[in-house]
BALOBA-1460 file (C-alpha; in Angstrom, 3 decimals):
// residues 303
<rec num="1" residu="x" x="76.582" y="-88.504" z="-162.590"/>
<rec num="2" residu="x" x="75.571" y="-87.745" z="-159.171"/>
<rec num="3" residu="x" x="73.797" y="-91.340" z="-158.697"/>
<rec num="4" residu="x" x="77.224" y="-92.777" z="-159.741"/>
<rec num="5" residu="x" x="79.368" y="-90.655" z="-157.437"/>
<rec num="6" residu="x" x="77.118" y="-91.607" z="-154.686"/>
<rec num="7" residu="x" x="77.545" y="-95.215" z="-155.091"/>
<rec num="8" residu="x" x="81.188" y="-95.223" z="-155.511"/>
<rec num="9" residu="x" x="81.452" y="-93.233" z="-152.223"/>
<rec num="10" residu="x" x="79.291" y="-96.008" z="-150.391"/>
<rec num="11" residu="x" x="81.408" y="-98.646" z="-151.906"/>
<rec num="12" residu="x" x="84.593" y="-96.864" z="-151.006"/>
<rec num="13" residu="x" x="83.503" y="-97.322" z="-147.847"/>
<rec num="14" residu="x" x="82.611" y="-100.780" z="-147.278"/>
<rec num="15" residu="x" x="86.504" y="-100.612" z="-148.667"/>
<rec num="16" residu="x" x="87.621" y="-99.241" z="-145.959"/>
<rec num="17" residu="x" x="86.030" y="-101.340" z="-143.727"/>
<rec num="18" residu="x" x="87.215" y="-104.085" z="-144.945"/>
<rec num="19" residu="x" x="90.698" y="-103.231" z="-145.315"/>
<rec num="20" residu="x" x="90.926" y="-102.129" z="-141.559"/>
<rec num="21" residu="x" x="89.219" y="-105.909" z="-140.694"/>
<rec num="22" residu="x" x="91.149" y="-108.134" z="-142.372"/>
<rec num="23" residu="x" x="94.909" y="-108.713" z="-143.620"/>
<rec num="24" residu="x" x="98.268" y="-110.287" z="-142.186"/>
<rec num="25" residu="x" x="97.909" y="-111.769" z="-138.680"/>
<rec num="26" residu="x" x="100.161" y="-109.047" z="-136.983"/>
<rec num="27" residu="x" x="98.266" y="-106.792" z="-138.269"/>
<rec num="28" residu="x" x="94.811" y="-108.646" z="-137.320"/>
<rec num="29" residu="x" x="96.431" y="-108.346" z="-133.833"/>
<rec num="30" residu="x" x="96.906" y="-104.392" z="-134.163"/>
<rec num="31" residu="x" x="93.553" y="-104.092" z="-135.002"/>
<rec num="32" residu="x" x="92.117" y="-106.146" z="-132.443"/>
<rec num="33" residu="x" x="94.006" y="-104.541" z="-129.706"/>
<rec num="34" residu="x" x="93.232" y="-100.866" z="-130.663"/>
<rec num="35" residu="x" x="89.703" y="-101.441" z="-131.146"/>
<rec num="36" residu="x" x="90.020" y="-103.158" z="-127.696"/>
<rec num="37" residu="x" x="91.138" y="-99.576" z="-126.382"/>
<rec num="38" residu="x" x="89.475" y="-98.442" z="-123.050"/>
<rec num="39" residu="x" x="90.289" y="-95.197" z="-123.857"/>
<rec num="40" residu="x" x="91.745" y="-92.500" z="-125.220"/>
<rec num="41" residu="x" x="91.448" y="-89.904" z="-128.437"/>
<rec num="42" residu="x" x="90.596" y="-89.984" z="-132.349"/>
<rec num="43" residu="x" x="91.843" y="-87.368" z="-134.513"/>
<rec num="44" residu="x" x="90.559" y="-87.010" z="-138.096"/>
<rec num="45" residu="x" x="90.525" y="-84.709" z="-140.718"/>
<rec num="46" residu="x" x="89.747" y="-85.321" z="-144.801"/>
<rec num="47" residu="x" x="89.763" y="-83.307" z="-148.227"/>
<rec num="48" residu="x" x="87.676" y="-84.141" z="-150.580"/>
<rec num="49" residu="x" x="88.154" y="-82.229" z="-154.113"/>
<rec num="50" residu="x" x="86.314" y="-82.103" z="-157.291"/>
<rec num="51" residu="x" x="88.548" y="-80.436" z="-159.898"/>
<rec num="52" residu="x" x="86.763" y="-79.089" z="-162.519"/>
<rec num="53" residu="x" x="87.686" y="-78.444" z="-166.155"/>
<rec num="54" residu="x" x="87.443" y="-75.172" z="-166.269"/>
<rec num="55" residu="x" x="87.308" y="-75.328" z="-170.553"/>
<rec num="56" residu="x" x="83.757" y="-76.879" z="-169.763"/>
<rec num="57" residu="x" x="82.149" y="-74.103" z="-168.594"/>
<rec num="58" residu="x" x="81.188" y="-70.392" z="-169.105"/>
<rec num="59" residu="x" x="83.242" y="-67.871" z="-166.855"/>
<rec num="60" residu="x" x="80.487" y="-67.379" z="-163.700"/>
<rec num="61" residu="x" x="79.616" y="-71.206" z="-164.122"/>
<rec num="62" residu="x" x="82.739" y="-72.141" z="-163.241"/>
<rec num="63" residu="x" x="83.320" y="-69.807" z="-160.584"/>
<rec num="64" residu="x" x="80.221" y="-71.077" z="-158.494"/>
<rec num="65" residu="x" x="81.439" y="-74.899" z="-159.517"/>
<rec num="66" residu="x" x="84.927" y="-73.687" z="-157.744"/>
<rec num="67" residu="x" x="82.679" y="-72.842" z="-154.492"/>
<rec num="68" residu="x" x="81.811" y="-76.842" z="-153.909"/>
<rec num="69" residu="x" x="84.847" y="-77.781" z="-155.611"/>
<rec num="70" residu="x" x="86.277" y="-78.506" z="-151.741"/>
<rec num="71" residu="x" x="85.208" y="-80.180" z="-148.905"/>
<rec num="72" residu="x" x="87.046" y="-80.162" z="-145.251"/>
<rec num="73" residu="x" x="86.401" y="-82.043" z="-142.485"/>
<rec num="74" residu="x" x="87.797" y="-82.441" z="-139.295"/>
<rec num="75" residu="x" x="86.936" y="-83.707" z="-135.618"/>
<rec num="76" residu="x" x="88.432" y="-85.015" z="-132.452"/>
<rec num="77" residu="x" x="86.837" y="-88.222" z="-130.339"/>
<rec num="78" residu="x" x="87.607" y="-88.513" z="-126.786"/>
<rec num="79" residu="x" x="86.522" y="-92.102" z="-125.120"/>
<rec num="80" residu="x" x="85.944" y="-93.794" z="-121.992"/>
<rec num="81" residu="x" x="84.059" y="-97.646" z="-122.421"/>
<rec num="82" residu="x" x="84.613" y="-98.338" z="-119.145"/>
<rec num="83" residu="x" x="82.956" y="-95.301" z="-118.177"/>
<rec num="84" residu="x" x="80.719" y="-95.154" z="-121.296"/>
<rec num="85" residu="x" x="81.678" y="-91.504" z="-122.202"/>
<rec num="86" residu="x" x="82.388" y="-90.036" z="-125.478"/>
<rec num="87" residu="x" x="82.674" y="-86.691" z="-126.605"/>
<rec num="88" residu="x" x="82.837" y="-85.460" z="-130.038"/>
<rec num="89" residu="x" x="83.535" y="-82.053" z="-131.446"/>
<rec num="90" residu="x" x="84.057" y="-81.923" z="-135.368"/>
<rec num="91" residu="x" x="83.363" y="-79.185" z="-138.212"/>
<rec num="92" residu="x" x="82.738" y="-79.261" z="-142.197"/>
<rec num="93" residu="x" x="83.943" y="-76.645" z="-144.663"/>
<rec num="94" residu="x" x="82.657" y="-76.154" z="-147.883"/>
<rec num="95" residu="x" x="81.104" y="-72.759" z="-150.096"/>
<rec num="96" residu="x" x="83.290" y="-70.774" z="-147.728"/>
<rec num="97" residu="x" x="80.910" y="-71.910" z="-144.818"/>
<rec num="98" residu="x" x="81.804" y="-73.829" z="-141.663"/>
<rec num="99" residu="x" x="79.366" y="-76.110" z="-139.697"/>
<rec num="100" residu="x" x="80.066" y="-77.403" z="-135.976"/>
<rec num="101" residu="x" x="79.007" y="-80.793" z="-135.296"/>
<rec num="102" residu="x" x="78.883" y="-82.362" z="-131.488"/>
<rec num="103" residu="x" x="78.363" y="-85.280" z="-130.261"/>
<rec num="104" residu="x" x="78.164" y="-86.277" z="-126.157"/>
<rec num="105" residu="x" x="77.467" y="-89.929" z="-124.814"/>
<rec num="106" residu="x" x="77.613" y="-90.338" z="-120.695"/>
<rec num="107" residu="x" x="75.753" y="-93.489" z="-120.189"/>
<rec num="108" residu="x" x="72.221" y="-93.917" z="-121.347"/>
<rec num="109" residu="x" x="72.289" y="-89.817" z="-122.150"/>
<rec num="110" residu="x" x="73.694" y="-89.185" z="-125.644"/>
<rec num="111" residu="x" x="73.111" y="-85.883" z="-127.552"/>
<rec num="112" residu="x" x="74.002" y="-84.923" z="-131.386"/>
<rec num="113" residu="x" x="73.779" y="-81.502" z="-132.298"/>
<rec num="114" residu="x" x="72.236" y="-80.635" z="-135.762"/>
<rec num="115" residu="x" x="74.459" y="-78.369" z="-138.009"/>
<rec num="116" residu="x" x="72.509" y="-75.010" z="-139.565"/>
<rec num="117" residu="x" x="69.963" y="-75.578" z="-136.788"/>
<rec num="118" residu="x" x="72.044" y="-75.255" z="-133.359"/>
<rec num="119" residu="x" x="69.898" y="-77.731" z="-131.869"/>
<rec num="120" residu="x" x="70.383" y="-81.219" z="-130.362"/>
<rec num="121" residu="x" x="67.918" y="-84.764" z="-131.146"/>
<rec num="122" residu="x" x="68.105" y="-86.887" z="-127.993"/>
<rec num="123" residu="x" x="69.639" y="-89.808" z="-129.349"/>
<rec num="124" residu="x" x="68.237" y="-91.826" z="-126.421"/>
<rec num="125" residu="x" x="64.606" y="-90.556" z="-127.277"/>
<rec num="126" residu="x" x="64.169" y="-91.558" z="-130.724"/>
<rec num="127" residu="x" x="61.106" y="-92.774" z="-130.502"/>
<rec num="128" residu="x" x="58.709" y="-89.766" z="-131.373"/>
<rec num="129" residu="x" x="61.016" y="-89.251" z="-134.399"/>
<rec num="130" residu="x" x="59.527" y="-92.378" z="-135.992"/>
<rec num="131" residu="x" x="56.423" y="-90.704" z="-136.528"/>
<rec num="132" residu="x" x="57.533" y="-87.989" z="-139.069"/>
<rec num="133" residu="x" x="55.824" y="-88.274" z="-142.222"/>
<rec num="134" residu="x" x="57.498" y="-86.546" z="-145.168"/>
<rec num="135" residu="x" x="55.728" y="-84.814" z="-148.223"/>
<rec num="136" residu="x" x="56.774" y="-86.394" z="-151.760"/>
<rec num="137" residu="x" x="59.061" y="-88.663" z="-150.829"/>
<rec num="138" residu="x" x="59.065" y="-91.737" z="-150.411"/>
<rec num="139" residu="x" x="61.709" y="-92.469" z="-147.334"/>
<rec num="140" residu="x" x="61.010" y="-93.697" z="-144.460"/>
<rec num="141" residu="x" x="62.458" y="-92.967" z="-141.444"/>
<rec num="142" residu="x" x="61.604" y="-96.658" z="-139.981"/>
<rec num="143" residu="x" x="63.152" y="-98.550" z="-142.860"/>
<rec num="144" residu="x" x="65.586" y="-101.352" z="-142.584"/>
<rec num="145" residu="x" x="66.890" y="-100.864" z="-146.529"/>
<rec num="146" residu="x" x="69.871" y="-99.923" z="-145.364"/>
<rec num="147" residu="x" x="70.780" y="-102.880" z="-142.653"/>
<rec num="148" residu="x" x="73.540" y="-105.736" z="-144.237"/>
<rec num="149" residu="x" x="73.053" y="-108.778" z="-142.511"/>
<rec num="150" residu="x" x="75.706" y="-110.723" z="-140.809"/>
<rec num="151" residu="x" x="76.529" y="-113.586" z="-143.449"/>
<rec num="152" residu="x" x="76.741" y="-110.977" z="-145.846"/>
<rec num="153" residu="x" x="79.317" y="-108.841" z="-144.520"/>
<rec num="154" residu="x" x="81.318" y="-112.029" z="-143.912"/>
<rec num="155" residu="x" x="81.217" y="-113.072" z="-147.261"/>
<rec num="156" residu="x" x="82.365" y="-109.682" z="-148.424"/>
<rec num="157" residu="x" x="85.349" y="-109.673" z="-145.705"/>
<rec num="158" residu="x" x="86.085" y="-112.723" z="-147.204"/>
<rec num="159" residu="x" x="86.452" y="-111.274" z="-150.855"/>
<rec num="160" residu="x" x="88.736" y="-108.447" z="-149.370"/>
<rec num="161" residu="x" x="91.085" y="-110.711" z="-147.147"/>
<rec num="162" residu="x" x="91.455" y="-113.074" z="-150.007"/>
<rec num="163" residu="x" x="92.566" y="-110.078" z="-152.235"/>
<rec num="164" residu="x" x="94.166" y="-107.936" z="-149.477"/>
<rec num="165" residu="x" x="96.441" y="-110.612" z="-148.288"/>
<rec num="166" residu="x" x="98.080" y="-111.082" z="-152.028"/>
<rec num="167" residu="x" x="101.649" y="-109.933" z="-151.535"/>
<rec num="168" residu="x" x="101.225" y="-107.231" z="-154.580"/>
<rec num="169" residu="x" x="98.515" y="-105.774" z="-152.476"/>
<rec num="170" residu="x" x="99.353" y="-105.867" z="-149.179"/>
<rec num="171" residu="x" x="102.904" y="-105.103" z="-147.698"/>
<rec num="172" residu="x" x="104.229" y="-104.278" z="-144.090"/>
<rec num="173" residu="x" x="107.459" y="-102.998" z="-143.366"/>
<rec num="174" residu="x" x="110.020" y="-101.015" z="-140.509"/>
<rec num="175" residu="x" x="109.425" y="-97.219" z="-140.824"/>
<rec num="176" residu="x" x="110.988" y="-94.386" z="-138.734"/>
<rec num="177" residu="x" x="107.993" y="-92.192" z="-138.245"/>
<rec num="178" residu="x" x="108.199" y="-88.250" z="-137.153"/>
<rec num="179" residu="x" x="106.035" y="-87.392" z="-134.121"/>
<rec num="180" residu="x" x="105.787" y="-84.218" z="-131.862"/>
<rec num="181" residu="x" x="107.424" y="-86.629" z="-129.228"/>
<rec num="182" residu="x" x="109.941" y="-87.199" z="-131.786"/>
<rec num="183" residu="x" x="111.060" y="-90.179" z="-134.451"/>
<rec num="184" residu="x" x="109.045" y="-93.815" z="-133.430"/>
<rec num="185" residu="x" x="109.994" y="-97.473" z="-134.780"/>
<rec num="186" residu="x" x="106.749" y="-98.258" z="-136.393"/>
<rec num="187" residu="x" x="105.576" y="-101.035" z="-139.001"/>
<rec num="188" residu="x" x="104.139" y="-99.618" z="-141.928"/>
<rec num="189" residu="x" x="100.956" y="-101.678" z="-143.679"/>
<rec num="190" residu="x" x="100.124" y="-100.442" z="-146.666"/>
<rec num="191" residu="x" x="97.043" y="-101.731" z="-149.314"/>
<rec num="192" residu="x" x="97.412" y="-100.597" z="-153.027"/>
<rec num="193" residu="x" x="94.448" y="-101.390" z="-155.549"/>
<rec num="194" residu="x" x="95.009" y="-101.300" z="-159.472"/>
<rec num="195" residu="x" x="92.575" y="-100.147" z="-161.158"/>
<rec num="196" residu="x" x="91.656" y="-103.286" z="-162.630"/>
<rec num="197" residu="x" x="91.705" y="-105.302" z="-159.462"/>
<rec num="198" residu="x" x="89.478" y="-102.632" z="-157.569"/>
<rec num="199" residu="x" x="87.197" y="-102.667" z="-160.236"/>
<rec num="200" residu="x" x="86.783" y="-106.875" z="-159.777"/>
<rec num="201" residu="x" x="86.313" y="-105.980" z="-156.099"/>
<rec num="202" residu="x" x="83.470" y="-103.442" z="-156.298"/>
<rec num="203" residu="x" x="81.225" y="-105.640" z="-158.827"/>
<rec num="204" residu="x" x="81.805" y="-109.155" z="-156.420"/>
<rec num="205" residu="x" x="80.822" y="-106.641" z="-153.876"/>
<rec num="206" residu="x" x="77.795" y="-105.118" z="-155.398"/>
<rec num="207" residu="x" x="76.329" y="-108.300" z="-156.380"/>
<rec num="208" residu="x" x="76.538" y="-109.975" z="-153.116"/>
<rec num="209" residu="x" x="74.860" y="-106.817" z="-151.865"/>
<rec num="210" residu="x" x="72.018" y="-106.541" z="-154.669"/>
<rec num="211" residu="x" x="72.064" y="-108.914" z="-157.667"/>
<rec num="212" residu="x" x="69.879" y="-106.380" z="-159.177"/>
<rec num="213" residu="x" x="71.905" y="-103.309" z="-159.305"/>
<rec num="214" residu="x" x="73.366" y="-101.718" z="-162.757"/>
<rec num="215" residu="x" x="77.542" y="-102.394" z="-162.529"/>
<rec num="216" residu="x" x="77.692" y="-100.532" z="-166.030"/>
<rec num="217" residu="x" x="78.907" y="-97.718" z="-164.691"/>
<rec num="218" residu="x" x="81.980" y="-99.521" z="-163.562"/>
<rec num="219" residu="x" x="83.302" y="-99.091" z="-166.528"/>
<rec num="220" residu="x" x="83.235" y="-95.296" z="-166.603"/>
<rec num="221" residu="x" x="85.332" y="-95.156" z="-163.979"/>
<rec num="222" residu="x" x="88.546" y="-94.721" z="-163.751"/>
<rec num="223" residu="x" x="90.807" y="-94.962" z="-160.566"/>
<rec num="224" residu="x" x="94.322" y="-93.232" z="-160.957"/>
<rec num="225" residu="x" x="95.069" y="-94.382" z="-157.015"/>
<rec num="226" residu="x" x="93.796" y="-95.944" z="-154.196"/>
<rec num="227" residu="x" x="96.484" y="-96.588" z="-151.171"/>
<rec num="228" residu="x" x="96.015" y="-97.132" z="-147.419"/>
<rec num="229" residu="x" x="98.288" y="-96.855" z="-144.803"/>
<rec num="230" residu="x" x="98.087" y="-98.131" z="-141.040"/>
<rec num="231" residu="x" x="101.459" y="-97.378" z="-138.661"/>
<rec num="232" residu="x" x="101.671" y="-99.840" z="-135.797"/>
<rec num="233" residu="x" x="103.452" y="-98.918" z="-132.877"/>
<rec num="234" residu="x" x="105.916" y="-101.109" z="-130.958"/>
<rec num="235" residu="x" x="103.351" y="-101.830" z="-128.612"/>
<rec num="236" residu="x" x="101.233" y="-103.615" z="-131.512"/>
<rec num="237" residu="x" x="98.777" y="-100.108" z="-131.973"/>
<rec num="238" residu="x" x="97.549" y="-98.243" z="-134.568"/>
<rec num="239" residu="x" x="98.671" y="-95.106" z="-134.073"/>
<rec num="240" residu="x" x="98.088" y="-93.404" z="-137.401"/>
<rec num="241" residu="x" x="95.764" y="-94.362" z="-140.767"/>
<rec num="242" residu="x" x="95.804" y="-92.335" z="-143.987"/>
<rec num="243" residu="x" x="93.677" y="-93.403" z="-147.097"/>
<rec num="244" residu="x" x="93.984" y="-91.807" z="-150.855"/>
<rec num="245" residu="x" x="91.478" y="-92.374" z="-153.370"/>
<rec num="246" residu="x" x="91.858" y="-90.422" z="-156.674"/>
<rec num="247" residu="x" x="88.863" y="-91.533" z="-159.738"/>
<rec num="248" residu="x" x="87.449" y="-90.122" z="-162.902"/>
<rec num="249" residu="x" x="84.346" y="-90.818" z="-164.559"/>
<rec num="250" residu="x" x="85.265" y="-91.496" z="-168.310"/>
<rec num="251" residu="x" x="81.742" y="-89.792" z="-169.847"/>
<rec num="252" residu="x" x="82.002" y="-86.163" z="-167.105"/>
<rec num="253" residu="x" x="83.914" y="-84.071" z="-169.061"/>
<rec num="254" residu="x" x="83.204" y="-80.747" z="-167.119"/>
<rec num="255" residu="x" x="85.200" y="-82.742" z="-164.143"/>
<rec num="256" residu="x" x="88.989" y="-84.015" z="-164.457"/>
<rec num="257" residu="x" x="89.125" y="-86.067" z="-161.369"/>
<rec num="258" residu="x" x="87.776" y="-86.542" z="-157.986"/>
<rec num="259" residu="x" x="90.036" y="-86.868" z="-154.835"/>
<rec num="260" residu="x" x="89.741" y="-87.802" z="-151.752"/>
<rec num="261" residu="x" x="92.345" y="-88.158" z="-148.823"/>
<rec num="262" residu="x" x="91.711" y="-89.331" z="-145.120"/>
<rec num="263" residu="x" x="94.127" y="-89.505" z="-141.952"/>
<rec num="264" residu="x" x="93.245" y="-90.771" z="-138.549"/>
<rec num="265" residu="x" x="95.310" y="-90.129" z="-135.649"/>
<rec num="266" residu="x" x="95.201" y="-92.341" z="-131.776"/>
<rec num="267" residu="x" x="96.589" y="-90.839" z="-129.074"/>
<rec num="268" residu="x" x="96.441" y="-90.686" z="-125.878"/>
<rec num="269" residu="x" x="95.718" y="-94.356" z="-125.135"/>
<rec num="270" residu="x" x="94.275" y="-95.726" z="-122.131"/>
<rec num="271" residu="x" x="95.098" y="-92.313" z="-120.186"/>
<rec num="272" residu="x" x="92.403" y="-90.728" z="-117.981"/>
<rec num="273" residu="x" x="90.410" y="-88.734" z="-120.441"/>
<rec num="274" residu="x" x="88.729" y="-85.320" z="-119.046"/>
<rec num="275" residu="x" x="85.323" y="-85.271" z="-120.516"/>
<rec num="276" residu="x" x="82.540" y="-81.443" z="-120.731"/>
<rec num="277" residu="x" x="80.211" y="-82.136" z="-118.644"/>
<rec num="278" residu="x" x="76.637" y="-80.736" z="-120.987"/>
<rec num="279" residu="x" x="73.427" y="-79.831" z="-119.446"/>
<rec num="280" residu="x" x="70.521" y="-79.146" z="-122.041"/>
<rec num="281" residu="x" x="67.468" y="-77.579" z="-121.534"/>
<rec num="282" residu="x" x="64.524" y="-77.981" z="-123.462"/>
<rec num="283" residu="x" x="64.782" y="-74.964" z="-125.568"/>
<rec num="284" residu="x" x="67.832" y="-76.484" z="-127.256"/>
<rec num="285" residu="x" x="66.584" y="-79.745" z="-127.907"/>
<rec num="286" residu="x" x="65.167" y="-80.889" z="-131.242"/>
<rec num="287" residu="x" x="61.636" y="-81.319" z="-131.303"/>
<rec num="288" residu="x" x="59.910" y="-83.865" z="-133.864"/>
<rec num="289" residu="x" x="57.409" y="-81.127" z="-135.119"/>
<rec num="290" residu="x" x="60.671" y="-79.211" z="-135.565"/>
<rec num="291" residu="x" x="62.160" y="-81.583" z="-137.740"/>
<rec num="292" residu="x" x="58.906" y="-82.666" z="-140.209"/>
<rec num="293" residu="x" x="58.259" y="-78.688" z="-140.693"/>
<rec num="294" residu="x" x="61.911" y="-78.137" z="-141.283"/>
<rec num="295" residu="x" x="62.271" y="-81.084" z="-143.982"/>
<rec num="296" residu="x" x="58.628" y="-79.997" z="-145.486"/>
<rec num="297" residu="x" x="58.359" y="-76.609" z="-145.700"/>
<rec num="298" residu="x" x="61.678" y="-74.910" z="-145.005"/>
<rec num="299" residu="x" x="59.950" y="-73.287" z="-141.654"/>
<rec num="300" residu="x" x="62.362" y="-71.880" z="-138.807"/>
<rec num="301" residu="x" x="62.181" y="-73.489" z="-135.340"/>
<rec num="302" residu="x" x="59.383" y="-72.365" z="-133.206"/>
<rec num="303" residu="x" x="60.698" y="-70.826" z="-130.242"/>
């Protein structure tokens, strides 16, 4: 089950991606022109919740299944291209524990702090990182596995702009949208999936990726929604995304469904952004020995 839940996650997004690329040409333009943003801030926060049938389990199982039942995230980016800044501050909640994550970017320097470790890798000095060998397993921290090359991603764009642009999938329309400032004339895109036509999605997509990966379990899934929703401003930006996903796997009967939801909020844009300025010494950085006894024996960082 947990194979399968992991794939549908990467698919969903590759999804996303591709529904924030591609659609009607106004809203091409939005996207073009708030990507092209020299600056200003990101606001995010997501749920993602496993509910559990509680019938499935004994009485303490269920209450430590109810401990990772929720997942909370949250973060704010602030951004300056022009001055090649970016700070990030962010946090995860789950088992009644809260992590911070940070990340800071002033030019070449860019630092990313580690949650449960409260130390920071130099992004910029990656090199020595390269060298960590790991005991029984088989990863490898130089690997290109992961990289999609360029005509590939275009032909999957292409699969989702085809589909996306269908009138029963993709609508836009004039919304009257509440804001702190007060109500704003917006246009509302929105992208609905059926089931069935989500399914035909994810297998094109999965065997332009990898001929040779199993789509069986496809058809365990089940996908009760799957809407996202971009709010365009009247001076043609995004201002707001949300994105609901709610699935079930047909053959997991100790879970009833999975959800998850996602909103994205841009403000601020193209004002003068005030940015911490971070000094690090070297007792807070990261150290590659660190890291390889960390991953292979569970050791704490030597001080």
């Amino acid at each position: 089950m947990k194979i399968k839940l992991i794939v549908f996650i990467i698919i969903l997004g590759i999804i996303i991606t591709g529904c924030s690329d591609n659609g009607y040409e106004e809203y091409e333009k939005a996207v073009i022109k708030t990507d092209n943003l020299n600056s200003g801030k990101i606001k995010f926060e997501g749920n993602y919740l496993i509910n559990f049938n509680e019938e499935e389990f004994s009485v303490e199982d269920y209450k430590k299944a109810k401990l990772y039942s929720n997942y909370k995230f949250k973060g704010t980016s602030i951004f300056d291209k022009e001055a090649e800044k970016n700070n990030f501050y962010g946090n995860i909640e789950f088992a009644k524990l809260g992590f911070d994550l940070e990340y800071f970017k002033d030019k070449n320097m860019e630092y990313l702090k580690i949650p449960f470790l409260g130390k920071y890798i130099d992004l910029s000095n990656l090199d020595e990182f390269k060298e960590i060998e790991l005991k029984n397993s088989n990863f490898d921290f130089n690997s290109k596995s992961f990289e999609m090359d360029p005509e590939m991603i275009n032909k999957i764009s292409e699969l989702w702009t085809e589909k996306i642009s269908d009138e029963n999938v993709f609508k836009g329309k004039k919304f009257l949208m509440s804001t702190p400032e007060g109500d704003v004339k917006v246009i509302k895109y929105t992208v609905s999936f059926s089931d069935e036509i989500l399914k035909e999605l994810i297998y094109k997509t999965v065997l332009l990726y990898d001929e040779s990966i199993e789509t069986g379990f496809l058809d365990e899934i089940v996908v009760e929604e799957f809407n996202y929703d971009a709010y365009v401003d009247i001076d043609g930006y995004i201002i707001e995304e949300n994105f609901n996903v709610s699935y079930r796997f047909d053959d997991v009967l100790e879970i009833n469904y999975f959800e998850l939801d996602f909103k994205l909020i841009n403000y601020d844009l193209n004002e003068k952004q005030e940015f911490e300025n971070i000094n690090l010494d070297e007792s807070k950085l990261l150290k590659a020995k660190d890291l390889e006894n960390i991953i292979n024996n569970g050791i704490k960082l030597e001080r």
